[in-house]
N, C-alpha and C positions, 0 to 999 in steps of 0.2 A: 474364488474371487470374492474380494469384498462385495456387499451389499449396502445400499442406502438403508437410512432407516426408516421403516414406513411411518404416516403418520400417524398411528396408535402409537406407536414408541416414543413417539418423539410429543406427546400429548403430555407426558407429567407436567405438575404445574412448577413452576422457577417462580423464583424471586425478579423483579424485573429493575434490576440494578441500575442505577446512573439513568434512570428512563427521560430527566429532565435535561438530561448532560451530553445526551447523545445522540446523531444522529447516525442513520445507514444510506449510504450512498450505495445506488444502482446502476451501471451504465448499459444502455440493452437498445435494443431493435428489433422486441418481439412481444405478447402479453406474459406478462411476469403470472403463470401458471404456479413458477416454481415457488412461489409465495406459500401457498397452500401447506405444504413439509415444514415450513418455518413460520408457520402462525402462532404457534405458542411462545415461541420463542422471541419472536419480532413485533407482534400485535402492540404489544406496550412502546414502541419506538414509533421515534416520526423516520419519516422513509424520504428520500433524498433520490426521484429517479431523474437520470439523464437520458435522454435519448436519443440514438444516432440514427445517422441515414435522412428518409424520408422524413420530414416534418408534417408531411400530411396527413401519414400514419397516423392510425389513433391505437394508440396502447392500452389493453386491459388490465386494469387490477384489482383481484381479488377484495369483494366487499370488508370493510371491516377497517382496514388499515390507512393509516392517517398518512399523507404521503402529500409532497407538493412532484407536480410534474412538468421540467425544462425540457425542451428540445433545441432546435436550431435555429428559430424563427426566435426564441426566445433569447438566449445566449448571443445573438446579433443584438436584438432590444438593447440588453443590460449592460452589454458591456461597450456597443458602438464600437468605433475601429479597433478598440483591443481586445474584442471577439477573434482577431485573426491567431492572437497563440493557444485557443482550445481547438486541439486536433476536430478532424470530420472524419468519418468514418473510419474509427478507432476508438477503442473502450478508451484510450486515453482523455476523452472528454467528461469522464467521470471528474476528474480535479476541479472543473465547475464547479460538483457539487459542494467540493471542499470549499471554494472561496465562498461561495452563498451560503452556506452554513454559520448559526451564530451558535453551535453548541461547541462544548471545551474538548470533547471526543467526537470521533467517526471510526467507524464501521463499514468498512465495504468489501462486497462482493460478487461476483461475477453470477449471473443469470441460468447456469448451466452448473451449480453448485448445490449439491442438498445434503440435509441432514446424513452424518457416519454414526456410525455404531462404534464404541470402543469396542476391546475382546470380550468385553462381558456381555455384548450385544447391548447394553445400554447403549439411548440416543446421545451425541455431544452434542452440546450448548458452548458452540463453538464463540460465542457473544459473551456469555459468563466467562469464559476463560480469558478471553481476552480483556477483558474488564480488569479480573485479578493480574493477568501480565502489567496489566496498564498501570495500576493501583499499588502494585509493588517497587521496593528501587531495582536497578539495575546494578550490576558490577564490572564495568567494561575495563577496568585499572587492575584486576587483579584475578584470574580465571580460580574458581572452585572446581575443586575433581567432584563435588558433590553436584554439581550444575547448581542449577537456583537454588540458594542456601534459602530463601525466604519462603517456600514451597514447604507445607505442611508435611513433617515426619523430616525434614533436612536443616542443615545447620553450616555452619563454616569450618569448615576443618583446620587440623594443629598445622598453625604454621602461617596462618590466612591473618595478613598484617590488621591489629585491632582497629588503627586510624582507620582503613577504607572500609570498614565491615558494616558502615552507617549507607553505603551504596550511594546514588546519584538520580535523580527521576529518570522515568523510562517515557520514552518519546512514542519511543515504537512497537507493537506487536504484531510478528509474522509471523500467520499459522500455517500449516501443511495441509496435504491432500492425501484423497485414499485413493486408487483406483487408479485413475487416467494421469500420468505422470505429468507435471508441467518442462519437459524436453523440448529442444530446441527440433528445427525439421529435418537436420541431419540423424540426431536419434530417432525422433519419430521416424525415420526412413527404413533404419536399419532394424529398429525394435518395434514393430507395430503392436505385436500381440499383450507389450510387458503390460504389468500393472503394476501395481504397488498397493499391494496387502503386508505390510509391515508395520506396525503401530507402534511406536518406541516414546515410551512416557518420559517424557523430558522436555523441562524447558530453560535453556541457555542464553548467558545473556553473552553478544558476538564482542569480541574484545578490541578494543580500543584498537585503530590502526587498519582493522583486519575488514574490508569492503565483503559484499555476500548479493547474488543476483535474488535480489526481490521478487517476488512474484505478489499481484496484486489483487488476486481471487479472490484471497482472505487475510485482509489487513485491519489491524487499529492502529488509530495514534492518536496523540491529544493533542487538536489541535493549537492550544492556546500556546504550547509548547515548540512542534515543529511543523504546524500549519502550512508557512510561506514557503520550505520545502522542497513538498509537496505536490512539484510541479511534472506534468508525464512528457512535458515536450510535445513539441511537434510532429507527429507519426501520422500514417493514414494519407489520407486522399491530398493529393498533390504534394505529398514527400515522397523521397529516397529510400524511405524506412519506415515498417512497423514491428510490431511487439518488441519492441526495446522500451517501451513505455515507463512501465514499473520500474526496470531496473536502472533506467537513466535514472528516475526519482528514488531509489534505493541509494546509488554512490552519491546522489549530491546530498540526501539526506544525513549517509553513516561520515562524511566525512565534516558536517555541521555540527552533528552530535558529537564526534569527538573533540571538537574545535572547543565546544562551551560545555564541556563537560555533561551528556546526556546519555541514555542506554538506552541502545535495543535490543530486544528477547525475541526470541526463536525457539520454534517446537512447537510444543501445543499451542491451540486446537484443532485437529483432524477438521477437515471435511470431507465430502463423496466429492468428488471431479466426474462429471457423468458425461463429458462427450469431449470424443479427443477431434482437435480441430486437422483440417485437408493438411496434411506435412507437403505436400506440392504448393498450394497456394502461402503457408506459411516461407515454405524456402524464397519464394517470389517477395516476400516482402522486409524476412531476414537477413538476404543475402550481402548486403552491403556491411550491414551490422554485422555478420559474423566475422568477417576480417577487421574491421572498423575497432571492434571492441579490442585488440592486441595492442591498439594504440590511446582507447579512451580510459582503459584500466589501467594501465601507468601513468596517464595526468592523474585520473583521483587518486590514486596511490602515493602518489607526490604532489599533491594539491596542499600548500601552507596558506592559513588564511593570517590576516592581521591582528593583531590583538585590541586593538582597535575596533574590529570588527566583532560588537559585543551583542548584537541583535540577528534573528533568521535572516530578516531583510538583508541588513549589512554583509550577511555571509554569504546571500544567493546573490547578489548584487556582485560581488566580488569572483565569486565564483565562474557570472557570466562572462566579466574579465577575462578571467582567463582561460574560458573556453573558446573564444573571440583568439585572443593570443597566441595559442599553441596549437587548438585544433581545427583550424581553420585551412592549415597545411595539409590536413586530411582528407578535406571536400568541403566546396563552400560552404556544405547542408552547415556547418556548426557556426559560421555567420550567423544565417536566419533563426539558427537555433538560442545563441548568445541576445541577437535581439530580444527574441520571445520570452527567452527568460527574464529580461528588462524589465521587458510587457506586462509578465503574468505580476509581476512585482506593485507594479504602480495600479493595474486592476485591482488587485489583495487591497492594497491599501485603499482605494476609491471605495470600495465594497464593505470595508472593516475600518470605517477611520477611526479607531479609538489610538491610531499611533502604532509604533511597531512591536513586535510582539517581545516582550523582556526573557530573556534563560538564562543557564547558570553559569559560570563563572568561565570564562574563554581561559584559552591551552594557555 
């Protein structure tokens, strides 16, 4: 079985890239211990923690690191009545950190995550990678057998039309796990014991059309690009629904990105996954969502946005349209959910008024 990488391995020294440009969003309910593994790596970054649950809780962090700390009492302050579309007791209330952020990049991930080891047992700088996913274009208009042609040692292969070969900014980067698989609680059920020691050096960028469930342990994007997004929804305490979080914010993101022309990458960076969550208490909160999604993956699948609609805002705006529209025949929840999405919209801008956020060229 994989291994984390201790932190002597994970001690070389990095370059601390974008340190001005980035922030790392935490969502947690416990002392961030696991900081420790990741101080070489992170130290140079300001830190972005949310906190769920108990607000009375006082959370520990690790000397050293420069960090502002939200909780619940605080997220009611800032945001007054439109504190109700960040979930409560649900890592989804990390997207706060997003909107209170004034850096161009974020970084986030889950509390229960630590440094992997490639096969060479070197540590990954799973934040460097992400950086260069972030920093590279994307090519979601035209698939390379080579996967990321802009990847050091790789190119574009004969045949790879020369006009798109200049790529498109990349919005998004979604890294993987080692170890503890991120399965729903029907696999967790069936497969307790799996792991996932498989490292496959590649990183792809998902093509135009083609939606992909998110998982939010270990993501970048930049926000000045698809910030507004961004949003995990309403999950958690007094909803229908949790851990659909991520990947509600994955389809509403992939289907923006292809709207205005944006890419997301996939593959690297590895992390350790080091604690697989109760697959009982997760089916308890999955369960609506697993049949739920037979009908929310063919609206984004066929979700046309207007050409018109040439900002994030404009597209999540639109978006909530017609989640209000079509899926509401589903169960009220996508009502309160359509609102929210309004909500988290008109927050973003209260929060960020320099106006809405500009991208590239709509479909």
């Amino acid at each position: 079985m994989a291994e984390p990488a201790t932190a002597t391995q994970a001690a070389a020294p990095v370059v601390a890239l974008l340190k001005d440009e980035l922030d790392i969003v935490i969502p947690t309910i416990r002392n961030l211990d696991f900081l420790e593994m990741w101080r070489p790596f992170f130290q140079p970054y300001h830190l972005i923690i949310v906190q769920d649950g108990d607000p009375s809780k006082t959370i520990k962090v690790p000397e050293g690191f420069d960090y502002e700390l939200y909780n619940r009492n605080d997220i009611n302050r800032i945001l007054g009545p439109k504190a109700s579309c960040i979930s409560f007791k649900d890592s989804a209330c990390r997207c706060f950190g997003y909107m209170v952020s004034k850096k161009k990049y974020i970084f986030t991930i889950d509390d229960d995550c630590f440094v992997a080891k490639d096969p060479s047992g070197k540590a990954i700088n799973a934040l460097e990678q992400h950086i260069k996913n972030l920093l590279s274009p994307s090519t979601p208009f035209f698939f390379n057998t080579l996967y990321d042609p802009f990847r050091e040692g790789a190119n574009f292969v004969r045949g790879y039309p020369f006009s798109l070969r200049e790529g498109v900014p990349t919005a998004a980067s979604h890294g993987l796990w080692l170890n503890i698989p991120d399965y729903d609680a029907p696999t967790q059920l069936v497969k307790p014991l799996e792991r996932n020691t498989r490292y496959v050096d590649v990183v792809l960028t998902i093509p135009k059309g083609t939606l992909f469930p998110m998982c939010g342990m270990n993501l970048a994007f930049n926000r000045e690009l698809i910030g507004p997004a961004m949003y995990f929804g309403l999950m958690g305490d007094g909803q229908p629904i949790g851990r659909y979080d991520d990947m509600w914010a994955g389809w509403c993101t992939k289907v923006i990105c292809d709207h205005l022309g944006l890419g997301v990458k996939t593959g690297l960076p590895y992390i350790f996954h080091s604690k697989a969550s109760n697959p009982f208490v997760n089916l308890r909160k999955e369960y609506k969502g697993i049949y739920w999604q037979e009908e929310i993956i063919p609206f984004f699948q066929q979700a046309v946005l207007p050409k018109d609609c040439t900002t994030v805002q404009k597209c999540y705006i639109e978006l909530a349209k017609q989640v209000k529209e079509k899926l509401s025949k589903v169960d009220p929840y996508f009502d309160n959910q359509a609102d929210a999405m309004v909500t988290w919209i008109e927050a973003w801008d209260e929060l960020n008024p320099t106006g809405p956020v500009p991208n590239g060229k709509a479909a």
